[in-house]
MIRO-271296 format. One line per field, with one value per residue (C-alpha): residue number from 1; residue in three letters; x negated, y negated, z negated. Coordinates in nm, 2 decimals, padded with zeros to 4 digits. Layout:
num NUM  ...
residu Ala  ...
X X  ...
Y Y  ...
Z Z  ...
This chain:
num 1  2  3  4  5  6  7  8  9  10  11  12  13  14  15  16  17  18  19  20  21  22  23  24  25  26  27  28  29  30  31  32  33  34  35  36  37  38  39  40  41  42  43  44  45  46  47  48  49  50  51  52  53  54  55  56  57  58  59  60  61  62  63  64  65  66  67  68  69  70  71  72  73  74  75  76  77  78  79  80  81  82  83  84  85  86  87  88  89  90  91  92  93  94  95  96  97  98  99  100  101  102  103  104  105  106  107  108  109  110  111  112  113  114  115  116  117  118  119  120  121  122  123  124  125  126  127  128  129  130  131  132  133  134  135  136  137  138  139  140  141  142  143  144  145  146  147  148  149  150  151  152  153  154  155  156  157  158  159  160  161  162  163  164  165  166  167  168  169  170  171  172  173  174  175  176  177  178  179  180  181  182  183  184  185  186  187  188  189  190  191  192  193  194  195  196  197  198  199  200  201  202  203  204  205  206  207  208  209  210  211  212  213  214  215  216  217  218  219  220  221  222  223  224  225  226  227  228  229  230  231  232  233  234  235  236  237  238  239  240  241  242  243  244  245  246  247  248  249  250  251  252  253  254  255  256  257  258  259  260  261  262  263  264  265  266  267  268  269  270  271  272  273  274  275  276  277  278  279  280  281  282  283  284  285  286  287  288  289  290  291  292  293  294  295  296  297  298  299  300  301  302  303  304  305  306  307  308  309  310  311  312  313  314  315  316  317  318  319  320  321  322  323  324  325  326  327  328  329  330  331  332  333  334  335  336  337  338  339  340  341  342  343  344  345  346  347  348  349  350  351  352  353  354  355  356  357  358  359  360  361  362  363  364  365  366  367  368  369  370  371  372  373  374  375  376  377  378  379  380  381  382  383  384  385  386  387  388  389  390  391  392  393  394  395  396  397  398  399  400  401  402  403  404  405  406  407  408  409  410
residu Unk  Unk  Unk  Unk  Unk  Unk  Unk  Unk  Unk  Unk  Unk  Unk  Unk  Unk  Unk  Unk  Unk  Unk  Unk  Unk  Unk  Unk  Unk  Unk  Unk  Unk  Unk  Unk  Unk  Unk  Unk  Unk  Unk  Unk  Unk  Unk  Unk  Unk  Unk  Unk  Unk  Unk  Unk  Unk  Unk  Unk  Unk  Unk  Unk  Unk  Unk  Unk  Unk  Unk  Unk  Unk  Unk  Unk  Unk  Unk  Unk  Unk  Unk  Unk  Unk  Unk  Unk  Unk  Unk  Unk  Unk  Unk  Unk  Unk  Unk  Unk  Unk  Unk  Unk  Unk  Unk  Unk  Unk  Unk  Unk  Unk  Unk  Unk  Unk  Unk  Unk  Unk  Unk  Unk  Unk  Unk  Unk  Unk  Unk  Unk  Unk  Unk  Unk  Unk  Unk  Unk  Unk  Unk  Unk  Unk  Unk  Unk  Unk  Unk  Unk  Unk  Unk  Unk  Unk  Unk  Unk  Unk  Unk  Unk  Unk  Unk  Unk  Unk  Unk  Unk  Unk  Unk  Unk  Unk  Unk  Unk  Unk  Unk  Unk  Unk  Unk  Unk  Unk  Unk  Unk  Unk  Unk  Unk  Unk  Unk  Unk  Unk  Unk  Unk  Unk  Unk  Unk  Unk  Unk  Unk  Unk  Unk  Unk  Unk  Unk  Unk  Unk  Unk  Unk  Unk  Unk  Unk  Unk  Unk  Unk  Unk  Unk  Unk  Unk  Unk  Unk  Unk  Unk  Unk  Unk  Unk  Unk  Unk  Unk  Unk  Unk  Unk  Unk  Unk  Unk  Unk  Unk  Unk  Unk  Unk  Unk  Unk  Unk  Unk  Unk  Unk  Unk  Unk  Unk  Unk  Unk  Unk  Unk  Unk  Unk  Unk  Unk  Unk  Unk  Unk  Unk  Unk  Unk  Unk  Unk  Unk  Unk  Unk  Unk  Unk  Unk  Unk  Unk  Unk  Unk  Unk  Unk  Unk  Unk  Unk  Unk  Unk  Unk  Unk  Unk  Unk  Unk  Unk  Unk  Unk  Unk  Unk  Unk  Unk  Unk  Unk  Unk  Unk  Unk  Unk  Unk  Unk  Unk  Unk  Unk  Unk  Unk  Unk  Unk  Unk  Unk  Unk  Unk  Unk  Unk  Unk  Unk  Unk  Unk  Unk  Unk  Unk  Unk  Unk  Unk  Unk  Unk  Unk  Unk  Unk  Unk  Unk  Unk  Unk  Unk  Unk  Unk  Unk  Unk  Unk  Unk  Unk  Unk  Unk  Unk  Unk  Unk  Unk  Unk  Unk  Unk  Unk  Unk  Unk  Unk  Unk  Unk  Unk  Unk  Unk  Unk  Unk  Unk  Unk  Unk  Unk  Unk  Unk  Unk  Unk  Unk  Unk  Unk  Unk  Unk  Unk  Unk  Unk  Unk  Unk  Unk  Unk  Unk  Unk  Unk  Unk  Unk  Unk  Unk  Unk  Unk  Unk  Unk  Unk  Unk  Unk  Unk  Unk  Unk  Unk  Unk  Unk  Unk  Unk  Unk  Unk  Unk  Unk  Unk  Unk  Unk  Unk  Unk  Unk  Unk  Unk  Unk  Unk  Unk  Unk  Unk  Unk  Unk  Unk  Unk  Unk  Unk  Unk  Unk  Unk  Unk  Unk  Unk  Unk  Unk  Unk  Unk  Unk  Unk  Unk  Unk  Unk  Unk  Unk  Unk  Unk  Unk  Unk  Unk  Unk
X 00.84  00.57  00.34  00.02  -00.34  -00.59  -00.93  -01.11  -00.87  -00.71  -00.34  -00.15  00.22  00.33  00.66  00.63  00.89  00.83  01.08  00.84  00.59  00.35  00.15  00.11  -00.21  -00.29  -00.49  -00.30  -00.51  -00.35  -00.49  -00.47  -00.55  -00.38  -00.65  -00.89  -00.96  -01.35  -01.40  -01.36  -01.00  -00.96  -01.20  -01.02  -00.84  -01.19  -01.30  -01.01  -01.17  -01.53  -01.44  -01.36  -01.71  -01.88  -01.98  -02.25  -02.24  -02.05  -02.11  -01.76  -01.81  -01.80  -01.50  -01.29  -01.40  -01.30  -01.02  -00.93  -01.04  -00.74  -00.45  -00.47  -00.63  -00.63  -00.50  -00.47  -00.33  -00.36  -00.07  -00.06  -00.07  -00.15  -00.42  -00.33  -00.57  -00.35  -00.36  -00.07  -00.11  00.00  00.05  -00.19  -00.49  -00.40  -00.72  -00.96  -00.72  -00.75  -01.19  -01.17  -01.01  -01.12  -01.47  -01.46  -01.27  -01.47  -01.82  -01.82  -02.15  -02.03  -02.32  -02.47  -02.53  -02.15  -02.00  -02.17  -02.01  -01.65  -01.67  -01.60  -01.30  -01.14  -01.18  -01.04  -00.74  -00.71  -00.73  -00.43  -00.20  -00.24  -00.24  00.20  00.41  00.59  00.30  00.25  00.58  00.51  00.18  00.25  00.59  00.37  00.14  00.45  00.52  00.15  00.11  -00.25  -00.39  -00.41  -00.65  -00.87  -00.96  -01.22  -01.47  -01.39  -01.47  -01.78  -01.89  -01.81  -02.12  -02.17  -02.22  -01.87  -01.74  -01.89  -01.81  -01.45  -01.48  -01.62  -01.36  -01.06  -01.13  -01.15  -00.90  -00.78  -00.64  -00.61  -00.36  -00.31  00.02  00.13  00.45  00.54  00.47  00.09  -00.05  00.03  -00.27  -00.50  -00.45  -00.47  -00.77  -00.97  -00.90  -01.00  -01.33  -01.36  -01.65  -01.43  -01.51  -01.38  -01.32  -01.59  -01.54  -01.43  -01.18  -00.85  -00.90  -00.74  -00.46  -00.35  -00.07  00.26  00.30  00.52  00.66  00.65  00.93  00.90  00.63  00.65  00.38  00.40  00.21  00.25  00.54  00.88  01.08  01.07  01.00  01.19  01.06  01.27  01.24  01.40  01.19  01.43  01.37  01.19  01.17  01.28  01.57  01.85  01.93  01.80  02.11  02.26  02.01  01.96  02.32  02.30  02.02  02.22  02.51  02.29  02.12  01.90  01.87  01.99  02.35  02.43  02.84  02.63  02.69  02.36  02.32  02.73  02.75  02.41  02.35  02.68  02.91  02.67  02.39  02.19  01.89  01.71  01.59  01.77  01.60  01.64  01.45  01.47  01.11  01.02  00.73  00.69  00.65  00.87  01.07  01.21  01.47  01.33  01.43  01.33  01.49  01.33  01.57  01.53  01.44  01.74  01.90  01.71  01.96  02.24  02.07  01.95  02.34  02.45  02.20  02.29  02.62  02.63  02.39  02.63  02.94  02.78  02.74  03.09  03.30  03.38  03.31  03.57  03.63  03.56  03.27  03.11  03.21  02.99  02.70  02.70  02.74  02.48  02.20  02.27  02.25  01.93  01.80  01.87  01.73  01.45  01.36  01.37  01.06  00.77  00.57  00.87  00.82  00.48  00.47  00.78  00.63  00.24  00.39  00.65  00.41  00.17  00.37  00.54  00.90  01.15  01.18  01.50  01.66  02.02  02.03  01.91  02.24  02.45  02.32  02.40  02.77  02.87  02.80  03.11  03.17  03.19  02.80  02.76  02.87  02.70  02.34  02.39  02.49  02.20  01.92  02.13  02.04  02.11  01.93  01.63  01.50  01.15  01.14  00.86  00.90  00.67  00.82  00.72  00.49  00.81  00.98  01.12  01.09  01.35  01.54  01.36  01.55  01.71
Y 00.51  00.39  00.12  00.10  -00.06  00.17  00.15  00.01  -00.26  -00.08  -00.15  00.16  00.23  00.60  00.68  01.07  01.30  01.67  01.71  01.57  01.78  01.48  01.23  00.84  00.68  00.32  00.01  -00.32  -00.66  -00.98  -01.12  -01.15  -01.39  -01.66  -01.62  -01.73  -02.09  -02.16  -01.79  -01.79  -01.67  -01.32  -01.19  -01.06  -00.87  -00.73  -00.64  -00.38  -00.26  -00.25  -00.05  00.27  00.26  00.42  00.40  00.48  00.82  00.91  00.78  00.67  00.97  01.20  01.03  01.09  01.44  01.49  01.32  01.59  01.84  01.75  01.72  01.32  00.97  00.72  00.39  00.01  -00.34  -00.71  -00.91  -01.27  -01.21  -00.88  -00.63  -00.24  00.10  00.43  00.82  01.00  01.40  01.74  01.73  02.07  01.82  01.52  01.51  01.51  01.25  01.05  01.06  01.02  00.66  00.57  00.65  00.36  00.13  00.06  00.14  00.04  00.00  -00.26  -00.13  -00.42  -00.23  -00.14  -00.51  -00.59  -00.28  -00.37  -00.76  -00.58  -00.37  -00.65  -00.88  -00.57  -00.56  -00.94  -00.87  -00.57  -00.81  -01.08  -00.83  -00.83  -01.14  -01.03  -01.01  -01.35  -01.49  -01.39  -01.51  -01.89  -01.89  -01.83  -02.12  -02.32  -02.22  -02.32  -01.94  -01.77  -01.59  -01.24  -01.11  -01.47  -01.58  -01.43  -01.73  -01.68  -01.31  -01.38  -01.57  -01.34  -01.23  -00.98  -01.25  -01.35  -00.99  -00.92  -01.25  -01.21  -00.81  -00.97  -01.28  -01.03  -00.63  -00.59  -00.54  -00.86  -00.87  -00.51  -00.26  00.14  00.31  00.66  00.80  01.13  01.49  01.43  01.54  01.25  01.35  01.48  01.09  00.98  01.12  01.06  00.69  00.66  00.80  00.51  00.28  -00.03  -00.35  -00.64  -00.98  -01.30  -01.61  -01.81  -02.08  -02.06  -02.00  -02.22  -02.10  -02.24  -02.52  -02.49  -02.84  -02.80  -03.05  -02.91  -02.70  -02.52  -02.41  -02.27  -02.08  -02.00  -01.65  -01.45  -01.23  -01.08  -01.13  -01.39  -01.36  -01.58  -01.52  -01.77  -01.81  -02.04  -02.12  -02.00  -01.84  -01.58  -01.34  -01.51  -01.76  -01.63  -01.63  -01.28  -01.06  -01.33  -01.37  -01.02  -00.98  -01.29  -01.11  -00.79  -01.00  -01.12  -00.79  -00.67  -00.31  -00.15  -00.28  -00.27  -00.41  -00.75  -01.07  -01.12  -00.77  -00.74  -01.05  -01.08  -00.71  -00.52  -00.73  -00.99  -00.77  -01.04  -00.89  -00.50  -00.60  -00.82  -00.77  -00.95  -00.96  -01.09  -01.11  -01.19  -01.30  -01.41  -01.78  -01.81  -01.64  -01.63  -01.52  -01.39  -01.27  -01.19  -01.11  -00.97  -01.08  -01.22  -01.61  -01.68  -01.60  -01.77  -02.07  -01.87  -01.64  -01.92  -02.10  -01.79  -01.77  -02.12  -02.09  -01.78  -01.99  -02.30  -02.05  -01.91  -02.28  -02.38  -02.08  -01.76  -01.41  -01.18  -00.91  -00.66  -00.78  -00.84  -00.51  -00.36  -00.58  -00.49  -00.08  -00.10  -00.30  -00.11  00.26  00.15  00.07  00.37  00.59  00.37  00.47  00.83  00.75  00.79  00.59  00.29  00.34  00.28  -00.04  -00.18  -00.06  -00.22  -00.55  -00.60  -00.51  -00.73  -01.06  -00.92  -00.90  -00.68  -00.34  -00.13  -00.01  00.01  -00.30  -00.46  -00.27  -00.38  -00.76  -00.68  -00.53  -00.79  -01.09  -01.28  -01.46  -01.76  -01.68  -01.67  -01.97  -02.11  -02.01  -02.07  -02.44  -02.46  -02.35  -02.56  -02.24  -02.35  -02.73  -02.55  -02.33  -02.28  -02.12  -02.02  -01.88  -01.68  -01.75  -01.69  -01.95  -02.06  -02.13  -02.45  -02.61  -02.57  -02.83  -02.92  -02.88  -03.15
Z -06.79  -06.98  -06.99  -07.24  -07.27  -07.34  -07.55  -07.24  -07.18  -06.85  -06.83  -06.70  -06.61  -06.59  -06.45  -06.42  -06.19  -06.25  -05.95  -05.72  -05.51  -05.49  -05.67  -05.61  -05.80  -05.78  -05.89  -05.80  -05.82  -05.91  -05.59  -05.22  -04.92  -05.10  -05.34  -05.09  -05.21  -05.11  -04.92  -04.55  -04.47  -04.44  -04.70  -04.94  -04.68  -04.55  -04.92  -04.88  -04.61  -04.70  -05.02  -04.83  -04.69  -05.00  -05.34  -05.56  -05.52  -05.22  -04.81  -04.65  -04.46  -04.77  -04.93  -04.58  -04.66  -04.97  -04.91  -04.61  -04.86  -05.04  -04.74  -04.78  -04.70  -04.91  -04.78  -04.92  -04.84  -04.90  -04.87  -05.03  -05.40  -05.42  -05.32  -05.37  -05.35  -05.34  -05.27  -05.25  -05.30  -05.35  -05.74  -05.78  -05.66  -05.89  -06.09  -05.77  -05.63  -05.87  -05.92  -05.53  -05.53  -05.93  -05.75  -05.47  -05.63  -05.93  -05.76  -05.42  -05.26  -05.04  -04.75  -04.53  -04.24  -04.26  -04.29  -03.97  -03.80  -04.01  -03.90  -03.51  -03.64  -03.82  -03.51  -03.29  -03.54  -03.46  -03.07  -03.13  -03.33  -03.05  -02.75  -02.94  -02.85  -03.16  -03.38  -03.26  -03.30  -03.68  -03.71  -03.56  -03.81  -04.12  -04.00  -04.04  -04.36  -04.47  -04.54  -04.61  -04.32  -04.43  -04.09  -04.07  -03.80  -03.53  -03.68  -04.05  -04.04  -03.85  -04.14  -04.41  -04.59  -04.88  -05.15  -05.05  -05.11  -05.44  -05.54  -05.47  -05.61  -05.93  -05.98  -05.95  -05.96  -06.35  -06.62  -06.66  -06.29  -06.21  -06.31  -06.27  -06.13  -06.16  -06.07  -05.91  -06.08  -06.25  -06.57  -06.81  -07.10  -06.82  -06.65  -06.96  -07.08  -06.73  -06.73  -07.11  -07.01  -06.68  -06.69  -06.56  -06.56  -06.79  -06.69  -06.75  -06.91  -06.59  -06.50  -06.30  -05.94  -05.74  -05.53  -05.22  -05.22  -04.99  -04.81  -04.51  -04.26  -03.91  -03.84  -03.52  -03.30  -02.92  -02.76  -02.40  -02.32  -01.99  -02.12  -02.00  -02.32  -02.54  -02.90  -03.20  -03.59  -03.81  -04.15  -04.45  -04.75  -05.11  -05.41  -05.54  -05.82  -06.15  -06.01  -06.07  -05.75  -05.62  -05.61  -05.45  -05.17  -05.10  -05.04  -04.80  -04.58  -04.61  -04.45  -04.18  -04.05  -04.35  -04.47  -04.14  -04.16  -03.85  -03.88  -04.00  -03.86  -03.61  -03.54  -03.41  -03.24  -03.04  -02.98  -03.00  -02.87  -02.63  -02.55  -02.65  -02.75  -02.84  -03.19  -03.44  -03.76  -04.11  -04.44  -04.77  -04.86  -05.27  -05.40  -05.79  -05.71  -05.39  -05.14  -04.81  -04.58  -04.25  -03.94  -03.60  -03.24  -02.90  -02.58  -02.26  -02.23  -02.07  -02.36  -02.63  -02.61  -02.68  -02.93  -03.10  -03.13  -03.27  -03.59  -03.64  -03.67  -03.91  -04.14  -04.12  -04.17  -04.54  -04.62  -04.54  -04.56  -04.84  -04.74  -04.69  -04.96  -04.69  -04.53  -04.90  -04.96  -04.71  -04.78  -05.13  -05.01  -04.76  -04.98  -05.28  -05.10  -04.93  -05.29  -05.45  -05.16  -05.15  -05.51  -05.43  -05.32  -05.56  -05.29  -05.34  -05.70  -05.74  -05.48  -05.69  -06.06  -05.93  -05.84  -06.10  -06.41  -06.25  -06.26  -06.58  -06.40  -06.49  -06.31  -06.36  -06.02  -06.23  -06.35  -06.04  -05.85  -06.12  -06.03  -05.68  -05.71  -05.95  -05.69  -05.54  -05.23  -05.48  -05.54  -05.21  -05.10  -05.39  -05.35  -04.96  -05.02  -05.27  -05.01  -04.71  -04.48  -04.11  -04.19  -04.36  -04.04  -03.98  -03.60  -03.40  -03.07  -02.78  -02.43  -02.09  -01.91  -01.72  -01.95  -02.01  -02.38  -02.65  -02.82  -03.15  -03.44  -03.65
């Protein structure tokens, strides 16, 4: 792997596989919604959007046809501190990959006539994600936690206007905020040379944007919608990257029900052996300033009580008691196969290279699995007691309009 600045200030990582059938190519910003200080909410979500629909030389409808041309489509998202642009593609049609997306990202035309028409599909997006209780469920639990809104809201994206695009565009995409990501089989002097050449754009004299502050009291939430199943996302404010504390964590969501381990604690008690609930999902999500541990479970309402006692108790049991060798054992297994797979993917690699070059954390798979096998049921306990997991729940929940209301937490 290699990472260099060139001549025009353009910081790029190259992690090349000649193994690999494909290319990935990418420009990551060192910005998303929670970037959004004095924009309406959701506009650095619809930049994404607006930069597929041309640039200075090509119509949106051109670059969807070159990009066919090529067997691809580019694609992009925003989540809350990072905005990404890639292409993935046969390796023999790197180069025009890589002038198709270099094109649109660093000359979009930002069309007005097209940010009327995109306001409508954004808003539709916002209809699909509430037309899913468990979309819902998600979106009312990162309320709790104070998190940015990535979509907006139907009224903010009515009021987004160009100025506010370029102006966001023009705070954040140029080479003090944006890096490039290869991985996969390319041509490393051919890249090279191409992005040497780029007319990109360098940062102004400007202060600090603001970002947006975490302040969170309320801890649960309960929306009532005219459903069949009811709908719990739960989540418990920890660490991210940088503490320490990672390995640790990861192995603790593992535990629970993350990276399909399906002998963990939530997964065999309410599905397996209760039939409890369809989906019991859990998630260690990272970010460079904070973390959390997340989960979510689909059942029937007149089993939320019961689903509910459950998670608790697991989440008091890592506080109070060690981990079995055995069960550690298989955490450690499960999370640590998922990783390497996971970085067979030169897709994986690029997301994982783009963010950790961009908050300058380190990024080596190995020693990262080392972390992981080397962590005790000592550690456990340890980093479970430090983020008091069962008294530290943020819960929202969508139930059925009959439904009577749930015991708050205390």
């Amino acid at each position: 792997m290699e990472i260099m600045t060139l001549k025009n200030h353009l910081q790029v990582v190259l992690k090349p596989d000649s193994s690999s059938r494909s290319a990935v190519f990418a420009y990551a910003i060192k910005a998303g919604c929670n970037m959004e200080v004095g924009f309406p909410a959701g506009t650095a979500h619809f930049l994404e959007h607006m930069l597929f629909k041309g640039s200075a030389t090509k119509t949106a409808k051109k670059i969807n046809q070159d990009a066919a041309d090529l067997g691809t489509l580019p694609n992009a998202y925003t989540a809350e501190d990072e905005t990404k642009y890639y292409i993935q593609v046969q390796s023999k049609y790197g180069m025009e990959a890589l002038d198709l997306l270099s094109d649109f990202f660093w000359q979009p035309a930002l069309p007005e006539e097209e940010i009327e028409k995109e306001k409508q599909v954004i808003i539709e997006e916002i209809h699909m994600y509430a037309d899913q209780p468990s979309s819902v469920s998600g979106e009312v639990l990162e309320g709790l936690l104070k998190r940015s809104s990535l979509l907006g809201t139907k009224k903010s994206v009515r009021k987004i206007q160009r100025s506010h695009l370029l102006q966001f565009y023009n705070a954040h995409y140029h080479t003090g905020a944006v890096i490039f990501v290869a991985t996969g089989n390319f041509d490393e002097f051919a890249v090279l040379s191409y992005l040497e050449r780029l007319k990109v754009h360098q940062p102004k004299d400007r202060a600090e944007q603001e970002r947006r502050e975490y302040d969170l009291q309320q801890k649960e939430a309960v929306v009532k919608r005219s459903v069949k199943q009811a709908h719990i996302s739960w989540a418990i404010p920890v660490a991210g990257y940088g503490s320490g504390d990672e390995p640790a964590l990861e192995v603790i969501a593992t535990i629970l029900g993350a990276h399909g381990n399906a002998s963990s604690r939530l997964y065999d008690e309410i599905r397996e052996e209760k039939g409890l609930a369809y989906a019991v999902d859990v998630d260690y999500e990272s970010f460079h300033d904070r973390g959390y541990l997340l989960g979510y479970m689909g059942l029937p309402a007149t089993y939320v009580n019961g689903a509910r006692e459950i998670l608790f108790k697991h989440l008091g049991d890592l506080e109070t008691s060690l981990v079995s060798a055995a069960e550690l054992r298989r955490a450690i297994a499960c999370l640590t196969g998922q990783l390497v797979i996971g970085m067979d993917d030169v897709l994986a690699q690029n997301d994982s290279l783009s963010y950790s070059t961009l908050y300058g954390l380190e990024f080596d798979v190995d020693a990262f699995v080392a972390k992981v096998e080397s962590v005790t049921a000592d550690e456990v306990l340890r980093v479970a007691q430090k983020y008091a997991l069962a008294g530290n729940v943020y819960v929202a929940s969508v139930v059925p309009k009959t439904w009577s209301a749930i015991e708050q937490l205390s």
